[in-house]
N, C-alpha and C positions, 0 to 999 in steps of 0.2 A: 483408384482412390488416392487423393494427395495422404502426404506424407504430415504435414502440418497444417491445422486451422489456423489461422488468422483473424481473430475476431474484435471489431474495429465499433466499439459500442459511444455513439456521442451524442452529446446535448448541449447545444449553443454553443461551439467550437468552431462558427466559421471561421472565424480569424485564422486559427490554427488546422485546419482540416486538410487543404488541401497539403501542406509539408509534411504530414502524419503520412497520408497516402500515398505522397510521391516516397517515402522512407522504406515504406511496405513494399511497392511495385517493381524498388530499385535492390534490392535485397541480394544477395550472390546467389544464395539460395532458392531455388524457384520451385520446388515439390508443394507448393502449398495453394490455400483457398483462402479465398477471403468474404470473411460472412460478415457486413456493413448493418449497424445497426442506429436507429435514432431515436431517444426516447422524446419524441412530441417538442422540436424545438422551436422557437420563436424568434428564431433570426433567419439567414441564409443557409443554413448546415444542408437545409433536404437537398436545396436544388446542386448541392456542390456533390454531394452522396449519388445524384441520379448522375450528373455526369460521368459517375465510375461501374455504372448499372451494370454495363453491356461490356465491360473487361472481361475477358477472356478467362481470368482468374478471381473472377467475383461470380460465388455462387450462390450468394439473397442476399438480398437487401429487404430488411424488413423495419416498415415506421410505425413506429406507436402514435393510433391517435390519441393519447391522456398519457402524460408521466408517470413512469411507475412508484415515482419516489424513490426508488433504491438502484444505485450503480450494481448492485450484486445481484438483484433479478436480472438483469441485463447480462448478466455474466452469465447466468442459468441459463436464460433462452437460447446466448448464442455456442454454448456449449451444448445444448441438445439438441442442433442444428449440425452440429459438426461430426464431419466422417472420417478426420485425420487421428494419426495414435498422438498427436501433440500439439499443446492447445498454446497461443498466443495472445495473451488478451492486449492488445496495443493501443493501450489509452489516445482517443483522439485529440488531445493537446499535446501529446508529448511526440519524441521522435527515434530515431534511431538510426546509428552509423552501420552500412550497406553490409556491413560482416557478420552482425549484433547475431543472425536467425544462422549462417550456416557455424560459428564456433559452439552455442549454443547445442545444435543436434549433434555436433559432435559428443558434446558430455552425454547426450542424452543414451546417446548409440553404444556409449560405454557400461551405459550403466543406470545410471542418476534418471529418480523420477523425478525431478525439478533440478532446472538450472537459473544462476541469475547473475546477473555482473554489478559491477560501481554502478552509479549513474551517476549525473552532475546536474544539482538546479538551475532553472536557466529562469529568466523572468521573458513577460507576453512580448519584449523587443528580441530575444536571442541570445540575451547578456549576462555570463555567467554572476550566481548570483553571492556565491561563495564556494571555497573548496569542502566544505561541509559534508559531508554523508553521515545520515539519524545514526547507522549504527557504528562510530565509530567513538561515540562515547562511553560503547563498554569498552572495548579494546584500539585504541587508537594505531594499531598495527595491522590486526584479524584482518580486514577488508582491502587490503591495499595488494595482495596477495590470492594465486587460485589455491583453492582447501577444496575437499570434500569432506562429507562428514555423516556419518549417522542420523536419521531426520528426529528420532529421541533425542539424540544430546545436545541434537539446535535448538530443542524447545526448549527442554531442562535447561541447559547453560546459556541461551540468548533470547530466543521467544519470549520466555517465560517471563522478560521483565522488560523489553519495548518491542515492537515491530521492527526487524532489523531487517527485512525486507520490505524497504517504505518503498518501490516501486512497483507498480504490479505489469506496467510495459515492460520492464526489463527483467522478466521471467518467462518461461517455457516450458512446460511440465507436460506428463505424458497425461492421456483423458481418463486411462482409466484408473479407478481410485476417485475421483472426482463425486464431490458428495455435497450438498447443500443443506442446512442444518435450518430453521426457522430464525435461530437469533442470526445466523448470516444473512438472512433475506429480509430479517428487519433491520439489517444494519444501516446507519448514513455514512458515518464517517470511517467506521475501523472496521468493518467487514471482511476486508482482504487480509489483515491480520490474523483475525479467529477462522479466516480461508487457510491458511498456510499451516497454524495447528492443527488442525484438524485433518488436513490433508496430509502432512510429514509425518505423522506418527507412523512405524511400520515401514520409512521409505526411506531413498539416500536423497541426499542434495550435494550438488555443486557449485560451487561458486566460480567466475571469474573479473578478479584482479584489474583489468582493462575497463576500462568508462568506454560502454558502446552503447549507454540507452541516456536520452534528458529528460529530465521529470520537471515540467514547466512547472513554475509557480507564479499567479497571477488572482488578482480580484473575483475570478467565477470560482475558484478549485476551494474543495471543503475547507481545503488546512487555512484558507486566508479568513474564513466568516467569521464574526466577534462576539458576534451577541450572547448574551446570557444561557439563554436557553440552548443554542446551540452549543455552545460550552461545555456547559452541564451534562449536553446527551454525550460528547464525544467523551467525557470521562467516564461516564456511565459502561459507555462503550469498548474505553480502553480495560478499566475493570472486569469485564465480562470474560475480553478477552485475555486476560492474567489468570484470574480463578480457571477456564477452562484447561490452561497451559499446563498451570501448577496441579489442577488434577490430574492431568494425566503423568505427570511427573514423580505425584504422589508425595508433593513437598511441604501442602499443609499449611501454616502461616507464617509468614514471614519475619524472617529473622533480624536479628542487629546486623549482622554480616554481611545483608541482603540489603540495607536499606540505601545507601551509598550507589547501586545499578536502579535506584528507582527515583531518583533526586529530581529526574525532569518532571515528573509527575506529582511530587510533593509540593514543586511552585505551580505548578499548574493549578494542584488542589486549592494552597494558598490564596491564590490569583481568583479564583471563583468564590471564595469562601467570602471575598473582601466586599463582592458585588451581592451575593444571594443571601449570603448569612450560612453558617456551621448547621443548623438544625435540618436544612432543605440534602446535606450529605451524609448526617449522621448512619444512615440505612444503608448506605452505598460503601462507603469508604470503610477500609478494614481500618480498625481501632490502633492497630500498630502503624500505620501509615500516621492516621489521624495527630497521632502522638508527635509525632517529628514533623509535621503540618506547623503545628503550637513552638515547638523548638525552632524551628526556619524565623517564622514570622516574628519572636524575640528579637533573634539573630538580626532579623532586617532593622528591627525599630532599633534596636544597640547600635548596630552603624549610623542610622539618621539621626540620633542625637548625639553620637560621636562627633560627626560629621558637622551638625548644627550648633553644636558647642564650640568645636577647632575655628569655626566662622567666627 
């Protein structure tokens, strides 16, 4: 029985497919399987996937004839495929440096039921995109450093107010504990977020310090789509997964002190409100947020007639 799953779930990723799977094959670490998955793609992805059929360490490959809709039923399937105690899910756009899988079962072997390192955004040429990492807007230090930590006080103190594990290739976690909730499996955009709460509660994590995974960002990947609607679901989404955070945290609503760790989400809000109208979030959005929504957008029009007047 391999020691780790590998599970390689993609959808219109040729461009990037085959660098994803030479990163997997070339690994220091070799105890593992690799379950290739495709949900119903419309480019070259299948026939580049059958190429890898018959690896020695590929043990299914399974193609969806109809998209599921959701990257996290995908993560379901191929975790209920898998025989390893450590699950991989290796986004097929993204990649990773040849060490990323054996430092990783290191922590694992210590201890930690999830591990996860830096990762660096790269754009569809290979080019880094900025030295940015999501969560280093709570703590511009935390992440540049390896921590372990209690998987409670990662929600409570960082969960609970962005995804601060935006990569889900540059994690490793043990299978069992692994649980799928209905709103993760309705999820589009933030599902892997309300994955990681729901999964740390009860568990330890580790982090490491060292950039060994890329988290590509390009035209296909959720975070680049614009439109309205889509918008709207990903806030919908990000809220879901706050309240479920702060419930288990047992934090309740949100405070003044609190509002300062949620300021990307306040322009976010802003930012839709300009296009939908207030009335289409009123149900969604907590009234405390709503509140400093209204203060931002002052804040903006004051500078542009600052700004427009100094002209």
């Amino acid at each position: 029985m391999p020691k780790v799953s590998i599970i390689v779930p993609n959808y219109n990723h040729e461009a990037f497919l085959r660098r994803r799977l030479n990163s997997v094959f070339h690994q220091t670490y070799k105890d593992f399987e690799v379950i290739l998955l495709d949900d119903s793609s419309t480019d070259g992805s299948v026939e580049i996937l059958k190429e890898f059929e018959d690896h020695e360490q590929v043990s299914a490959l399974h193609l969806n004839s109809k998209n599921s809709g959701s990257p996290f039923s995908q993560w379901e399937k191929g975790i209920s495929m898998a025989e390893g105690k450590y699950i991989w899910i290796a986004e097929s756009d993204d990649w990773a440096e040849k060490e990323f899988l054996q430092k990783c079962v290191v922590e694992l072997e210590k201890g930690a039921d999830l591990v996860y390192c830096r990762s660096e955004k790269m754009d569809e040429n290979d080019n880094k995109i900025n030295d940015e990492f999501w969560a280093d807007s709570l703590d511009s230090q935390r992440w540049r450093n390896d921590y372990t930590n209690d998987g409670q006080s990662e929600i409570c103190n960082y969960l609970a107010y962005r995804n601060t594990i935006p990569n889900a290739s540059s994690c490793v976690f043990k299978t069992e504990g692994v649980t799928f909730t209905k709103k993760i499996l309705k999820s589009r955009y933030t599902g892997d977020w309300l994955f990681w709460v729901n999964y740390l509660d009860g568990k330890k994590l580790a982090f490491l310090g060292e950039t060994l995974s890329y988290h590509r960002y390009h035209s296909g990947t959720t975070r680049a789509q614009k439109n309205i609607k889509q918008r709207t679901r990903r806030l919908k989404e990000r809220l879901r997964a706050i309240h479920v955070a702060r419930k288990i945290c047992g934090s309740g609503r949100i405070k003044f002190s609190e509002v300062q760790k949620y300021k990307y989400l306040i322009r976010f809000i802003s930012d839709i409100k300009k296009d939908s109208g207030i009335h289409k979030l009123l149900k969604d959005v907590p009234v405390e947020l709503l509140f400093y929504v209204y203060l931002y957008d002052l804040n903006q029009l004051r500078r542009k007639l600052t700004s427009t007047t100094s002209e």
